[in-house]
N, C-alpha and C positions, 0 to 999 in steps of 0.2 A: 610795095618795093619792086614788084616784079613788072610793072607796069611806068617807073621812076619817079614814084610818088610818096613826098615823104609821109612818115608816119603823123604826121601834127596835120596834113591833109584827111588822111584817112578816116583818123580819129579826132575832129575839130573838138569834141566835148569831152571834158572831165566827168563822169557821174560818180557822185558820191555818195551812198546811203546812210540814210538815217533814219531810228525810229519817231515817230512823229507823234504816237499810238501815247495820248496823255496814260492811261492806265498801266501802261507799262513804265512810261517814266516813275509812276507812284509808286510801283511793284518796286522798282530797284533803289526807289530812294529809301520803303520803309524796309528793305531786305539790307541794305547800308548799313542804316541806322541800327539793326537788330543783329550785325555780326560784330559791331564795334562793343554791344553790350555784351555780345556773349565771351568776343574777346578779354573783356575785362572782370569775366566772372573769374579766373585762377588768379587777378590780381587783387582779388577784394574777399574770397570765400576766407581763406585760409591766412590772411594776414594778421588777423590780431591772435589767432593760435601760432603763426609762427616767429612772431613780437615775442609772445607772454614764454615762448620755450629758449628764448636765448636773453635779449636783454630784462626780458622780467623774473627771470630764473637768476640772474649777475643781479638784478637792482636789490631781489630779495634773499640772497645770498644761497640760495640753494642748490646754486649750482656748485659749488666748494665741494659737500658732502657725494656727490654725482659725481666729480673728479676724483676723489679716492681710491675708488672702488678699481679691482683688475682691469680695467675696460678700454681700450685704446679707443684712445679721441676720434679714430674715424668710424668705428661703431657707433659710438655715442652720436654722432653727426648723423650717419645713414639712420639711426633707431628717430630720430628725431626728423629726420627728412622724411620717413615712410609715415609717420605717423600726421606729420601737415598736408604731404602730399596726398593721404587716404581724404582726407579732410576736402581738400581741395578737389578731388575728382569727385565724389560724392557732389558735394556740393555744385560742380559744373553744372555737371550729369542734374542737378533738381532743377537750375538758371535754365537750362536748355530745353527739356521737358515739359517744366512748367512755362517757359517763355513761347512755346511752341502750341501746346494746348490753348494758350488764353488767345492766342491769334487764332487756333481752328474754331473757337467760339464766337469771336469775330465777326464783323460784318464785312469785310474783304471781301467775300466771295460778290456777295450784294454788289459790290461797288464795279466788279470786274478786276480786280488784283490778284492776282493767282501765287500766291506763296506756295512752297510744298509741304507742310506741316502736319506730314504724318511720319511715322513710327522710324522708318526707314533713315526720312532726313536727321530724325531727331539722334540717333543711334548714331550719323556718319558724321555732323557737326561734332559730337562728342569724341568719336574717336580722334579725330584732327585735333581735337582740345587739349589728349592726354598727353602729350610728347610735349607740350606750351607749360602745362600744367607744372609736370614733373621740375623743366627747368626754371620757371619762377616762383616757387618752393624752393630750391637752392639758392636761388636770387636773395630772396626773402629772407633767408636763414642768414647769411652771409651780411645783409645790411642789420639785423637784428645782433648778429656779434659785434658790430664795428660801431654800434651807437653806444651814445656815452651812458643812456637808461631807456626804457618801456617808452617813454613819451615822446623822444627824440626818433626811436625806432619807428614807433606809429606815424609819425610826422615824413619820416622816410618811403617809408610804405605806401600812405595815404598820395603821396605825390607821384609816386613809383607808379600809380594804378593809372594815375592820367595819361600813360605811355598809348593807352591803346587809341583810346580820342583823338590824341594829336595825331598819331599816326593816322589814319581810318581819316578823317579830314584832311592830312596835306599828302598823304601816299596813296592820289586815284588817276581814274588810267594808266597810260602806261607807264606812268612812273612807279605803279604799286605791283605790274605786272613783270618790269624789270627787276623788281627785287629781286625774284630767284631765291633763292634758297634762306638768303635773312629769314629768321625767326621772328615771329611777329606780323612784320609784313607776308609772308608767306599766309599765314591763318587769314588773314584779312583779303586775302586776293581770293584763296581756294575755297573757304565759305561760300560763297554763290553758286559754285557749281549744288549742294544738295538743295540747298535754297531756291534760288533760280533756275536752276534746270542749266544753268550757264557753262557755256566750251569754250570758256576764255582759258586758254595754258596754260599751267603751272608745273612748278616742279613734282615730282613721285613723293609722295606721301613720305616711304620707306625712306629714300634719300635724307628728304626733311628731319624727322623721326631720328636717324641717325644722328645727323649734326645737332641737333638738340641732348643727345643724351651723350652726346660726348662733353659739349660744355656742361651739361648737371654733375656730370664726374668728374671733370677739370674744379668746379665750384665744390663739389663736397670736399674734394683734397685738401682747396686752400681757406673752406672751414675748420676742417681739422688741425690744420696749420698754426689758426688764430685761438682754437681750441687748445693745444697743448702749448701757448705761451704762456708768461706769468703775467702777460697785461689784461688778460682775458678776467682776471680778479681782482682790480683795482678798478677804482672808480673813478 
């Protein structure tokens, strides 16, 4: 410029980088492939415990004598949400461990793919899990009161789980990294970084975390809701 030359002089070439390194393409497609599953471990541990405590407690009438009792519907809801949800983080937590372990046994390393698949990553995918967790447990509870029995709920659920799939295949690059704060999409973007070692940006954990357990509180209320109806005991 200081010379009156424009910049498209200066700079005749565009460079663009890319990785080209085939084993690293491998690396990020089976580290893909393996956060889509982990994401779909709180939609599949805990669902047919959280089926059989709402519409298979309605199909088998047991829920009527549970209603009696001193006990405000939104207790009964959080006793029943802490008890799927224990379920469902246990269960992550074995998805993620055990999913983590059988790749360190793996011939990866052979191959030149470098996962990170010790103690550390396993321990940080899980905590990113528990805040997902929590609210698809509410999720779950919430479609299990509104089904008409046990099998329609399962049917609910079972479909319900395919959420992570779809997402994780049509929400990549920068379209998965604009999500921001969306739930779901968030876990699907910020897994790579223990995984891959990846500094792609994402929102604050905390942030995230937040906005999750606000909707698990918004959703136990209007369990409750559906809970102290009279339709909640008809069939």
């Amino acid at each position: 410029l200081a010379r009156g030359l424009a910049p498209s002089v200066i700079n005749p070439l565009l460079i663009d980088t890319q990785t080209t390194n085939s084993y690293s393409r491998q690396a990020d497609v089976i580290a893909r492939v393996l956060i889509i599953l982990f994401v779909m471990a709180p939609f599949l541990v805990q669902a047919a415990a959280a089926a059989d405590m709402t519409a298979g407690e309605r199909e088998r009438r047991s829920l009527e004598p549970l209603l009696v009792h001193p006990v405000g519907a939104f207790s009964i809801v959080v006793g029943k949400w802490l008890a799927a949800s224990a379920v469902g983080m246990v269960g992550t937590a074995a998805c993620v461990v055990g999913g983590l372990l059988l790749l360190n046994m793996s011939a990866l390393a052979e191959l030149g793919i470098r996962l990170e698949t010790g103690l550390e990553a396993g321990l940080l995918v899980t905590l990113y899990l528990i805040p997902l967790t929590l609210l698809v447990t509410a999720m779950q509870l919430a479609v299990g009161l509104w089904s008409k029995n046990f099998k329609d709920a399962q049917s609910y659920l079972m479909l319900m789980s395919f959420a992570p799939a779809i997402f994780g295949f049509v929400m990549t690059g920068e379209r998965l990294a604009k999500a921001g704060l969306w739930p779901l999409a968030w876990e699907l973007n910020a897994l790579a970084g223990p995984l891959l070692n990846s500094t792609t940006p994402s929102a604050p954990f905390a942030t995230v975390a937040a906005i999750e357990l606000a909707a698990t509180l918004l959703l136990l209320f209007v369990c409750a809701g559906r809970l102290r109806s009279e339709a909640i005991l008809s069939r």
